[in-house]
C-alpha positions as CSV (number, residue, x, y, z in Angstrom):
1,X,-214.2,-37.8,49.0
2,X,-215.8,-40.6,47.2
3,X,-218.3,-41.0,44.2
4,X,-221.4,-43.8,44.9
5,X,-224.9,-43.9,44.0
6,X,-227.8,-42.9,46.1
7,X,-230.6,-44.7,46.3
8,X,-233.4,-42.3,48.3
9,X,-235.5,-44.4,50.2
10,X,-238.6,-43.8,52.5
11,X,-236.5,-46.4,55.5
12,X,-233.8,-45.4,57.4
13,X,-230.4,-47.3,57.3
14,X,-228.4,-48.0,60.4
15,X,-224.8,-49.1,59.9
16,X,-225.2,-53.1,60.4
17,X,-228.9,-52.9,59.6
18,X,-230.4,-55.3,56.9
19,X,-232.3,-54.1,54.0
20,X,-234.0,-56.0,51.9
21,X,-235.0,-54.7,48.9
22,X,-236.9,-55.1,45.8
23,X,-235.4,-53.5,42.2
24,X,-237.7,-53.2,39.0
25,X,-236.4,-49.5,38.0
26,X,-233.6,-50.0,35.0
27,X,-232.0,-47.1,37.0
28,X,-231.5,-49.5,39.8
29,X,-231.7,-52.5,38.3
30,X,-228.2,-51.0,36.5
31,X,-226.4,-49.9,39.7
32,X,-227.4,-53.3,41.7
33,X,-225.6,-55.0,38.6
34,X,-222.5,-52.7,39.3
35,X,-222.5,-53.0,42.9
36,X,-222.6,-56.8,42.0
37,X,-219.7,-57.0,39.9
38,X,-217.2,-54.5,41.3
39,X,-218.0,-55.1,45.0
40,X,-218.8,-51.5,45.6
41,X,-221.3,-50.0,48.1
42,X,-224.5,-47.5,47.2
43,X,-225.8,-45.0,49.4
44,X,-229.4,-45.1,51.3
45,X,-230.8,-41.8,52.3
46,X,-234.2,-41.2,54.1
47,X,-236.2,-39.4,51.3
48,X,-237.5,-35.6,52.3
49,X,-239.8,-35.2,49.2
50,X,-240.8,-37.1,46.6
51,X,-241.0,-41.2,46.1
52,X,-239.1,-43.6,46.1
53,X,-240.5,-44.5,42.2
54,X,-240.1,-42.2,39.3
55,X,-238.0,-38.5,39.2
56,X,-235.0,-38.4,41.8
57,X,-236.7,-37.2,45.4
58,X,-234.6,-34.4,47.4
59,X,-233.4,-37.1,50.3
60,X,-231.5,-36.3,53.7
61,X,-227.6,-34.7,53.4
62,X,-226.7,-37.6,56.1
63,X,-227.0,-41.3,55.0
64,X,-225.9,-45.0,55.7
65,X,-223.5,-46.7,52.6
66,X,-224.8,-50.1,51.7
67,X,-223.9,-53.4,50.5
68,X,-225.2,-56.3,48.6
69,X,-225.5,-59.2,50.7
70,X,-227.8,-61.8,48.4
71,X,-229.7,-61.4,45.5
72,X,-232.2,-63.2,43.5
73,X,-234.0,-62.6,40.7
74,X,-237.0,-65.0,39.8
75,X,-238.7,-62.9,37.3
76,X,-237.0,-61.0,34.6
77,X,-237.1,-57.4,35.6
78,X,-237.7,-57.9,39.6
79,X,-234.1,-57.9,41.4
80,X,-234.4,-59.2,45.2
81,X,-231.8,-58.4,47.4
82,X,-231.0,-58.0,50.7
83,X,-228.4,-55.0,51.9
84,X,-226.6,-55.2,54.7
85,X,-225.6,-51.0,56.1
86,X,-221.7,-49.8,56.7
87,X,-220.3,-46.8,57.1
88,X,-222.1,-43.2,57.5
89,X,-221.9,-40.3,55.5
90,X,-222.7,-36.9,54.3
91,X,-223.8,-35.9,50.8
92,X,-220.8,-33.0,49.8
93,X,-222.6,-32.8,46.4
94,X,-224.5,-34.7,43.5
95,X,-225.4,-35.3,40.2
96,X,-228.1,-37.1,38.3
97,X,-227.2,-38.7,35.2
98,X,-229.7,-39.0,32.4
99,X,-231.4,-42.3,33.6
100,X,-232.1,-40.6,37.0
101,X,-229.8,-42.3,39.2
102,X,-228.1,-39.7,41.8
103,X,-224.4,-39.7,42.0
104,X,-223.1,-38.5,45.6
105,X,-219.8,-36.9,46.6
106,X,-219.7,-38.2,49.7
107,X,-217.5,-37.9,52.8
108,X,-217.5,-40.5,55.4
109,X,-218.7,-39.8,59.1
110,X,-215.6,-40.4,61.6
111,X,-217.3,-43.6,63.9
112,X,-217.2,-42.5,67.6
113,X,-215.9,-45.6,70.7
114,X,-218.1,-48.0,70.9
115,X,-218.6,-48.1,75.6
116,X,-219.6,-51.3,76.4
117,X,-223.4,-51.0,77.6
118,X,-223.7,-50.3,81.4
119,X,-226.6,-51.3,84.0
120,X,-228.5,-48.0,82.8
121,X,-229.7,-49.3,79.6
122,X,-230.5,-52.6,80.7
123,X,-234.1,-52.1,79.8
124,X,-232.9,-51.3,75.9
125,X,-230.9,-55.1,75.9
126,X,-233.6,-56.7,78.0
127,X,-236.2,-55.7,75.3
128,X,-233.7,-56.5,72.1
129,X,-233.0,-59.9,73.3
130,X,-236.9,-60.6,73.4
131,X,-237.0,-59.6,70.0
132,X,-234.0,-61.5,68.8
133,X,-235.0,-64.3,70.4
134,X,-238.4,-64.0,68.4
135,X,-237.5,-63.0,65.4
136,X,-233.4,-63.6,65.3
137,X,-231.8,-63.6,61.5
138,X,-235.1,-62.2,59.9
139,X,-234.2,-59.0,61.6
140,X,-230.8,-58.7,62.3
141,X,-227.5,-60.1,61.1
142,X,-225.0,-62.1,63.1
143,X,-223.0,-61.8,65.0
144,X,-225.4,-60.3,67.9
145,X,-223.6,-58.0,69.6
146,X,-225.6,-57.5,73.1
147,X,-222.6,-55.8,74.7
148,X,-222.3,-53.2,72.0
149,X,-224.2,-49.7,72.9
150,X,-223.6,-49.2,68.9
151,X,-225.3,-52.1,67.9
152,X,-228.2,-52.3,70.2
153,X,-228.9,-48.5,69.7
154,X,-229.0,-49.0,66.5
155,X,-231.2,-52.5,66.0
156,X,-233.7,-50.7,68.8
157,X,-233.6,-48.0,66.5
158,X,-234.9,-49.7,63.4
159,X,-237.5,-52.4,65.1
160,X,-239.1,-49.6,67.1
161,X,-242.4,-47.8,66.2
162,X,-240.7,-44.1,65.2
163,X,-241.2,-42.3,62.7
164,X,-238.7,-41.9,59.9
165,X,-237.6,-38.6,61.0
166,X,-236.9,-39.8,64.4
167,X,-235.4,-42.8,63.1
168,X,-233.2,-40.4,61.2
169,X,-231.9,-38.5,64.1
170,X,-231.1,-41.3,65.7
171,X,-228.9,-42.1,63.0
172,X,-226.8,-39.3,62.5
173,X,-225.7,-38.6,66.1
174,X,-222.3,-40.0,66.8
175,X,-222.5,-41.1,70.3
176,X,-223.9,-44.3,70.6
177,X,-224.9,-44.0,74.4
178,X,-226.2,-41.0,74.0
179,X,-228.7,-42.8,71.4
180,X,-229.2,-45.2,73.6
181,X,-230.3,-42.7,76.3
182,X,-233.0,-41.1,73.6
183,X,-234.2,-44.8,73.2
184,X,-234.3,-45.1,76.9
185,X,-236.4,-41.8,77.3
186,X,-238.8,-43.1,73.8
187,X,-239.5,-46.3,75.6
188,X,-240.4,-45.1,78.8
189,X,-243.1,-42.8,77.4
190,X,-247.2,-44.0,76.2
191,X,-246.9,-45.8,73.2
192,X,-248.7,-42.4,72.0
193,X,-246.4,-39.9,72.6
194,X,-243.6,-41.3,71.0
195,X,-243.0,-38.9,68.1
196,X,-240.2,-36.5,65.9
């Protein structure tokens, strides 16, 4: 078991996903600055109720640990970074300390094999590629990993019209193919029916 903060947000994180990020509560501002100097990861969990902005919001148990990647700050008060996911977890227990922030006990989520991706999801890497080929390093970071069922699962997962809750489940199951074969399903059906 490990301590980290939790930062509840209203996205969904996906281990490899990119997050960019802008800080202007001191809670935050303090834990980015922390992060910064000892190289440590937070924790992103999809918020259940409540914001994102003012008391703590009761957030998901299952969550994506993340860490800085770049920051910039250009007006005093306004931290801009980007995020980059790792490993998944589950929230054991937590405290909030007197500024707000949430402090998890956390446990991290054993990673299932990684199958290379087969000739039945073709249709999932046929329609990331078009999207990475539009939009490239403003999405995703490299390396692009085409042959991975993890990583494609997952980038669908994020760029795709779902809800949060959806996007959520799709996050905590451990089997990357059989995500892919949810995404498979979602993207068969009316842009209209795809829902939680």
């Amino acid at each position: 078991m490990r301590h980290i903060p939790l930062f509840p947000l209203g996205t969904v994180l996906f281990p490899g996903g990119l997050l960019p990020l802008r800080l202007f509560e001191q809670r935050y501002l303090e834990m980015a600055k922390t992060c910064l100097r000892d190289e440590s990861p937070f924790g992103v969990c999809l918020i259940r109720d409540g914001t994102e902005v003012g008391a703590p919001a009761t957030h998901e148990p299952v969550g994506c640990q993340a860490r800085i990647l770049q920051w910039d700050m250009q007006q005093l008060g306004l931290l801009q970074i980007v995020a980059v996911g790792g490993e998944r977890f589950r929230v054991a227990s937590e405290q909030v300390r007197a500024d707000g922030l949430i402090i998890g006990e956390i446990e991290l989520l054993p990673e299932s094999a990684d199958p290379p991706i087969g000739q039945r999801h073709g249709a999932c890497v046929r329609l990331l590629e078009r999207i990475a080929a539009e939009h490239g390093e403003r999405l995703f970071a490299k390396p692009f990993r085409m042959d991975s069922s993890a990583w494609v699962g997952a980038r669908l997962a994020e760029v795709l019209p779902l809800p949060a809750a959806t996007r959520q489940k799709l996050m905590e199951l451990d089997e990357p193919l059989q995500r892919l074969d949810i995404l498979q399903r979602l993207l068969a059906q009316p842009a209209g029916a795809r829902g939680g």
